[in-house]
C-alpha positions as CSV (number, residue, x, y, z in Angstrom):
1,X,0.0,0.0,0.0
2,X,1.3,3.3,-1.0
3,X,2.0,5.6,1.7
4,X,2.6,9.1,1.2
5,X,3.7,12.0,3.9
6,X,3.7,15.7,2.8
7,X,5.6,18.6,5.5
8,X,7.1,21.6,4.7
9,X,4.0,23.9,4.7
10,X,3.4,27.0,7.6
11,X,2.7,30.8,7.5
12,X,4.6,33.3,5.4
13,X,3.8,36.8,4.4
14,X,3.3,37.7,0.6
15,X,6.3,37.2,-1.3
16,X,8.0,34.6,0.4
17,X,8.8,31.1,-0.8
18,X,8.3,27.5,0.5
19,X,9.3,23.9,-0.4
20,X,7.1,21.5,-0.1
21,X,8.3,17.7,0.5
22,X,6.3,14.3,0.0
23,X,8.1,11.1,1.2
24,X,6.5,8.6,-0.4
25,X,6.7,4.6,0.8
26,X,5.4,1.3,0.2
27,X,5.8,0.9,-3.8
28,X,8.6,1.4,-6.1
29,X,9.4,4.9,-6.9
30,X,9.1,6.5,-10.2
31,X,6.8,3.5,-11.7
32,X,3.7,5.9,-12.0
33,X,3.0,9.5,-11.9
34,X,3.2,12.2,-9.3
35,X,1.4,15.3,-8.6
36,X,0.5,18.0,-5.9
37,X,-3.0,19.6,-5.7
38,X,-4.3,22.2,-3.6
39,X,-7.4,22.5,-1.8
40,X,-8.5,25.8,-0.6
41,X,-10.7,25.9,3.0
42,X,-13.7,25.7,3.1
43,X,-14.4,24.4,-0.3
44,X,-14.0,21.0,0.3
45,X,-16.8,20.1,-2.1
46,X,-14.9,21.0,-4.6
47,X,-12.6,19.2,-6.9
48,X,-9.0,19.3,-5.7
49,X,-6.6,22.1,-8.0
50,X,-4.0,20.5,-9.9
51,X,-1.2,22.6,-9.5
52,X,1.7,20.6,-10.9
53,X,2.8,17.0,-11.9
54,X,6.0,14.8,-13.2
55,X,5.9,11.9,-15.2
56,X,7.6,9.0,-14.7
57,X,9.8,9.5,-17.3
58,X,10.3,13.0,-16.1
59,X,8.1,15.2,-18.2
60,X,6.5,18.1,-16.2
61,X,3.0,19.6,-16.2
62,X,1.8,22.6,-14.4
63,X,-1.3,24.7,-13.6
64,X,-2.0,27.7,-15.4
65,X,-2.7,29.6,-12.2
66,X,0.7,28.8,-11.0
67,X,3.3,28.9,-14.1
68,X,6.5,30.5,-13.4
69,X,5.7,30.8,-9.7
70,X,5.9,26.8,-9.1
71,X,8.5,23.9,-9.9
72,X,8.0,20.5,-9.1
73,X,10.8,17.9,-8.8
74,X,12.1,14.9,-7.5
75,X,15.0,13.0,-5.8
76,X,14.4,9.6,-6.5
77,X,17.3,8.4,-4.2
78,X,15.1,9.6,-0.8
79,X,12.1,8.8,-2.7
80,X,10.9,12.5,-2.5
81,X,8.5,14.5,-4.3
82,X,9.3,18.5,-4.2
83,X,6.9,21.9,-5.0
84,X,8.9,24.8,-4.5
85,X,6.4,27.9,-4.6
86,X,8.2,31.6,-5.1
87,X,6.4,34.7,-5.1
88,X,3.3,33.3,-2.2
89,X,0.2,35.5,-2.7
90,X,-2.8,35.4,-0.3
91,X,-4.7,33.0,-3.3
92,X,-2.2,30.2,-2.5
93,X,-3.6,29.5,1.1
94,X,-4.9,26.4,0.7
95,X,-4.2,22.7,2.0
96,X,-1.4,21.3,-0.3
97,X,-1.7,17.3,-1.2
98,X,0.5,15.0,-3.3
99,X,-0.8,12.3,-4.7
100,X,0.2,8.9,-6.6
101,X,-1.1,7.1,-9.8
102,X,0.6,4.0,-10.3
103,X,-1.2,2.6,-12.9
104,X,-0.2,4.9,-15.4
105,X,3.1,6.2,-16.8
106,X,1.9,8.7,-20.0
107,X,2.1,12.2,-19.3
108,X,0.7,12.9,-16.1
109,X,-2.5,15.3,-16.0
110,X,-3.9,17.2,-13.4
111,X,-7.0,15.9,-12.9
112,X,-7.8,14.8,-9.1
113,X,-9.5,11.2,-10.3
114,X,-6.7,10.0,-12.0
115,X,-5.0,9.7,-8.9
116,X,-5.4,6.7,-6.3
117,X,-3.2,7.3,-3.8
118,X,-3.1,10.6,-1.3
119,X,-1.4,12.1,1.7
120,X,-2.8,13.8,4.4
121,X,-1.8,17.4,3.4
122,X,0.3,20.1,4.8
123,X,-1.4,23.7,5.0
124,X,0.3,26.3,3.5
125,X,-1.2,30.0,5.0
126,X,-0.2,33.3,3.2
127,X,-0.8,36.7,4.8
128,X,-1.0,40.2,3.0
């Protein structure tokens, strides 16, 4: 069973950066794609915002909302998924998830169904 663990998330003011880290366990790494999605409070009814993904063979996809401001990556040595966020504006407070789909190793989309497998989150709180 996959297992994944996001941390790096907390407060910052407007203009400030964060890096955002998902240890992932319990499958082999980079068989299947990774992404991180976004969930803003309060609107949990809603579908979960794709913000960014990585294939397994490497091949990135972002948000439109968040080009230039967002870069995913990965260290497949500690089995770690990375979003690095530059530029934070009050719109990025939101609950930050990455999430796993194993089955599939096209390019990765950003569409909340295609994915099977989900951490807990890690809040990420921008102030003006």
């Amino acid at each position: 069973q996959a297992q994944l663990v996001e941390s790096g998330g907390g407060s910052v003011q407007t203009g400030g950066s964060l890096t955002l880290s998902c240890v992932v366990s319990g499958y082999r790494y980079n068989t299947g794609n990774l992404a991180w999605f976004r969930q803003v409070p309060g609107k949990e009814r809603d579908p979960r915002d794709g913000v960014a993904c990585i294939s397994r063979d490497g091949r990135k996809n972002y948000g439109d909302s968040v080009k230039g401001r967002f870069t995913i990556s990965q260290d497949g040595a500690k089995n770690t998924l990375y979003l690095r966020i530059d530029d934070l504006q009050p719109e990025d407070t939101a609950m930050y998830y990455c999430a796993a789909d194993l089955l599939y190793g096209g390019l990765c989309v950003l569409t909340a169904g295609n994915y099977a497998h989900w951490g807990q989150g890690t809040q990420v709180t921008v102030s003006s």
